[in-house]
C-alpha positions in Angstrom: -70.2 70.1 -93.1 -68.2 70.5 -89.8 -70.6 70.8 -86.7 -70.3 73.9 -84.1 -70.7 73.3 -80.7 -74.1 74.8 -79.6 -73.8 74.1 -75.7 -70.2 74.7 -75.5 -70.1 71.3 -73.1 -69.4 69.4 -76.4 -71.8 66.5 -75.2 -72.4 65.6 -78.9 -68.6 65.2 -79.9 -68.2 62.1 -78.5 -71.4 60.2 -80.2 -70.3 57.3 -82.0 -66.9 57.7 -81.0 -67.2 54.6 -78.7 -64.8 55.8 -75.8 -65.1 54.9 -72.1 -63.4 55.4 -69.0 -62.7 53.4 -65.8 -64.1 54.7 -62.5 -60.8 55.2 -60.9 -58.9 56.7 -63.7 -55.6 58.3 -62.6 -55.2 62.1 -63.1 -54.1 63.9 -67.0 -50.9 63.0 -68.0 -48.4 64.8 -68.1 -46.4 65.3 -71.0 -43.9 67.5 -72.6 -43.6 68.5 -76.3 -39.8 70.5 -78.0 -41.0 73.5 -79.9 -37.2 75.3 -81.4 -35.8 73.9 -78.7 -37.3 74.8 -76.2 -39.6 72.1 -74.0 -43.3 72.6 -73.9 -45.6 71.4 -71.0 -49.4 69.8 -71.4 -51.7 67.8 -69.6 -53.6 65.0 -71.6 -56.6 62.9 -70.8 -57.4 60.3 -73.3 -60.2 57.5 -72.9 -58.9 54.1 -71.1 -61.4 52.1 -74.1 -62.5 52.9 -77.2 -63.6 51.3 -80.3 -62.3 53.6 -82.8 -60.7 57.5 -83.4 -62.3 60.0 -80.7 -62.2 63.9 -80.2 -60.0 65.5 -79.1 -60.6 69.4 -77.5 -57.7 71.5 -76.7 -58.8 74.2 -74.0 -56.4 77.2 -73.4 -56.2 78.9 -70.2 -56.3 82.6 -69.6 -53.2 84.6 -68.5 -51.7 84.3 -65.7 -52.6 80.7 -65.7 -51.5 77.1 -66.4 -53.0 73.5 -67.3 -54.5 72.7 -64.3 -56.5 75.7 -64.5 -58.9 74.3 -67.4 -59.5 71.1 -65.7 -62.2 72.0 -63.6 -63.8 73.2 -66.5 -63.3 70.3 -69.0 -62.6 66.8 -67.5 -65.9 65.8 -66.0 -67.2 66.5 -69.4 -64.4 64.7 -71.1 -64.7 62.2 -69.2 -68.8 61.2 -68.8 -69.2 61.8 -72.6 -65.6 59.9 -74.6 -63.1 62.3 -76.0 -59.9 63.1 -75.3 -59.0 66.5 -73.9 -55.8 68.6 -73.7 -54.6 71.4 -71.3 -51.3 73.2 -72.4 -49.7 75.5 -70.7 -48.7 79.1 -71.8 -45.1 80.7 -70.9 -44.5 83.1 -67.9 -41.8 84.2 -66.1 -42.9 81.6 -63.2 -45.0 77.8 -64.2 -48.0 79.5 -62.7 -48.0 82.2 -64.5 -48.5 81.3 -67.9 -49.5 83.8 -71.4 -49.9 83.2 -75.2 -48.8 85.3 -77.6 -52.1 86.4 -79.4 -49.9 89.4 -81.8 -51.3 92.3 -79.9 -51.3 91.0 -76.1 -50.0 89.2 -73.6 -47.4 89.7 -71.4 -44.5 87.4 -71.3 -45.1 85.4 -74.4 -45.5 87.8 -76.8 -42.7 89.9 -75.2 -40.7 86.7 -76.1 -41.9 86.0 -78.9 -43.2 82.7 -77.8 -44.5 80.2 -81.4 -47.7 79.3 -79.5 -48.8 78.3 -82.5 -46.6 75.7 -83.9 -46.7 74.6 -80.3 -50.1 73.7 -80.5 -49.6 71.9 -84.2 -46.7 70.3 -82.5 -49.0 69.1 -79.3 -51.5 67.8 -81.7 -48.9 65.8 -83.4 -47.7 64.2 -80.4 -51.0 63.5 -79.4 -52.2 61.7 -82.4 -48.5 59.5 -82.7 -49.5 57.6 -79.2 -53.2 58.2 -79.5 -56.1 57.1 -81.6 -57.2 60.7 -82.3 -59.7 61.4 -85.1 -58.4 64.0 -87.7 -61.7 65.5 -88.4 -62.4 65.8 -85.0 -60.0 68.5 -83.3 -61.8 71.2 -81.4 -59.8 74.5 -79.7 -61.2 76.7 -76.9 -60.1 79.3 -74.8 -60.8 82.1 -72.4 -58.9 85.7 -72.2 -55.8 85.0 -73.9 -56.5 81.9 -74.4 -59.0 83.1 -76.6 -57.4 85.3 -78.4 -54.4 82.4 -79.5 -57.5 80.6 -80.2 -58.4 83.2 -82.5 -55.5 82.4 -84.7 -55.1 78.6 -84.4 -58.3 79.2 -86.2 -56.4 81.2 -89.0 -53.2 79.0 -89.1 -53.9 75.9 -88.3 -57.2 75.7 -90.4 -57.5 72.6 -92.2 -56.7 70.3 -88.8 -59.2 72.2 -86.8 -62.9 71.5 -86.9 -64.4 74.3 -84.7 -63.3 77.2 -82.6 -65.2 78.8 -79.3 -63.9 81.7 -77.6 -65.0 83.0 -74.3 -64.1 86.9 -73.5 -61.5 87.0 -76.0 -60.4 89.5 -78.9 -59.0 89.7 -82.4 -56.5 92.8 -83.2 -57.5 93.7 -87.2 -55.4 92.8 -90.5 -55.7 88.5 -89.8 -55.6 86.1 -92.9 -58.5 84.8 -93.6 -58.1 80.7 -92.7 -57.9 78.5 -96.0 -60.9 76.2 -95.2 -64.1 77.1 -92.9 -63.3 76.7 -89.2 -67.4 77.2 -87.5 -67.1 79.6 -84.8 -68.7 79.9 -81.3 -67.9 83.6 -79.6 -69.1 84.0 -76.1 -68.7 87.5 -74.6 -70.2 89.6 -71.2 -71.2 93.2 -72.7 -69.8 94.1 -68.6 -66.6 92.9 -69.7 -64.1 95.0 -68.0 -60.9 93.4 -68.7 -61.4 92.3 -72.5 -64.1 95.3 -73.4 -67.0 94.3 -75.5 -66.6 97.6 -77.6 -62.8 97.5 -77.7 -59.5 99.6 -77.2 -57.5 99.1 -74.5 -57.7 97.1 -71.0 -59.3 98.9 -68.2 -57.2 96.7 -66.1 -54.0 98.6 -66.0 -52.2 94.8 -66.2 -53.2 94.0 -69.0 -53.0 97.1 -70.2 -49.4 97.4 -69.8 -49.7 93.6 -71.6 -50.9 94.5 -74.9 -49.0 96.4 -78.1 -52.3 97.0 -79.9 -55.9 97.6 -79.5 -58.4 94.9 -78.6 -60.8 95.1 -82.0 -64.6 95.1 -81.0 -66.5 91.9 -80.7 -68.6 92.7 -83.3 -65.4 92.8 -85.7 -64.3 89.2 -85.0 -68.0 88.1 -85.3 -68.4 89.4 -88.8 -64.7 88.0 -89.3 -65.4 84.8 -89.6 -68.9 85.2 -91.0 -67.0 86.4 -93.9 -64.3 83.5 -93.7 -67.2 80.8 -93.3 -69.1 82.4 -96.3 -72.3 83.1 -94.3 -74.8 85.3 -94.5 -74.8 89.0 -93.2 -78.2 88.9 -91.4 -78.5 86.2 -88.6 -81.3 84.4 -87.1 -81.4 86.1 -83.7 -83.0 83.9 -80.4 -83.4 86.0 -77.2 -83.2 83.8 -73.8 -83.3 86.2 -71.4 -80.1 88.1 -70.5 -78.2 86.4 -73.2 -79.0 86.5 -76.9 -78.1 84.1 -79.6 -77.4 85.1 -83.1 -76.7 82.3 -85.5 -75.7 82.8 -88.9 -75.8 80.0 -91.0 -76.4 79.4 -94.8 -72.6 79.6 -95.3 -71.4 78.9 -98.7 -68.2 77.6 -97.5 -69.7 75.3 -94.9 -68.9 77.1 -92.0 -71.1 78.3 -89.4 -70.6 81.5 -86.8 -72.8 81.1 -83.3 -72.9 84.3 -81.2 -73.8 84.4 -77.1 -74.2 88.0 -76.5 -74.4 88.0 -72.3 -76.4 91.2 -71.3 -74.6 91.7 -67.6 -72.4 89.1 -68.0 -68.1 91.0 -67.1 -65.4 88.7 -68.0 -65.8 85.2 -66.9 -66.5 81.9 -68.2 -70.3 81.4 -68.4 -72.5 79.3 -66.0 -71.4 78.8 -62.2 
């Protein structure tokens, strides 16, 4: 069975994977990918040592972001606990600037039609032609936008991703089910002004302006892929606080859904 990440760090993804790195390492690399001609940009840290395959997360940045804006958030980790970790960046009208195209929002990428998708299969391939990356263990995250694409790498690139966690990010209605069980992690703020925990359009008049279609409640991408991971409808609930955790597991498929539910939490990534 494929294994969620319960503390979102991913501290366990690296057991047994056997990767190290120097004290001094050097900063990502960066590296470029073509995607219909067109030449895609992402920053890549792999371990310096390792006996054998390691993980590999791919964290998407929010809109109006790029790469670098994920590395505070992921390279300590990457780095103390072994796996390899990827930052791509999205398309804007300037490199700082950077969306995805989720389907229903945001901003320049989906107003050009931008295959964010098949960019990511097509980082991944890259990746794993110069790097020992293990197969069974690619994880995607993202926050905002990045989210949402994350959403449908889920659906579309299901049998090469292992687990999903989204942070403050929506689904639109009428996906495709994936073809094999991706676990999900959803985190989401029920203050969330920007990305509303109940749905319907941005109170942010940006991203507003940004989206073609309604964001769906969270509730609706929750019991989305319960149903794709074959899970149960009632799940175990654990309050801690202001945020509760509802985990529903005996999933016929072999999937497994894990929902934060942040009481005041607005739309940010959690902890400091």
């Amino acid at each position: 069975m494929k294994s969620i990440v319960l503390t979102f760090v991913v501290a366990t993804l690296a057991l047994g994977s056997g990767g190290a790195w120097a004290r001094d390492e050097a900063p990502p690399a960066a590296r470029s990918v073509s995607v219909g001609g067109v030449a895609r940009d992402y920053l890549l840290d792999t371990p310096v040592k390792a006996s054998g395959p390691v993980p590999l997360v791919i964290a998407l940045h929010g809109g109006g972001g790029n790469a670098k804006t994920m590395t505070p958030r992921w390279l300590e980790t990457a780095r103390r606990e072994g796996f390899a970790v990827a930052f791509p960046s999205g398309v804007g009208r300037s490199s700082n600037m950077g969306t995805w195209n989720a389907g229903g929002c945001c901003g320049f990428a989906m107003a050009s039609d931008s295959d964010d998708v098949a960019f990511i299969g097509a980082m991944i391939d890259d990746i794993a032609r110069d790097h020992r990356i293990d197969p069974k263990r690619i994880y995607v995250t993202g926050l905002s936008n990045g989210g949402m694409l994350t959403y449908r790498i889920g659906e579309a690139l299901a049998p090469r991703v292992a687990a999903i966690a989204v942070v403050s990010g929506a689904m639109f209605g009428g996906e495709t089910p994936p073809t094999t069980p991706v676990p999900a992690l959803i985190m989401h703020g029920e203050q969330d002004d920007i990305v509303p925990f109940k749905g319907g359009t941005s109170p942010m008049a940006l991203v507003a302006r940004s989206q073609t279609r309604p964001f769906r409640e969270v509730a609706y991408a929750v019991d989305f892929w319960r149903r794709a991971d074959g899970c149960a409808d009632k799940p175990s609930v654990e309050p801690k606080g202001d945020v509760t955790v509802e985990t529903y597991d005996q999933c016929a498929r072999g999937g497994e859904v894990v929902f934060y539910r942040l009481k005041s939490a607005g739309h940010t990534w959690p902890g400091p």
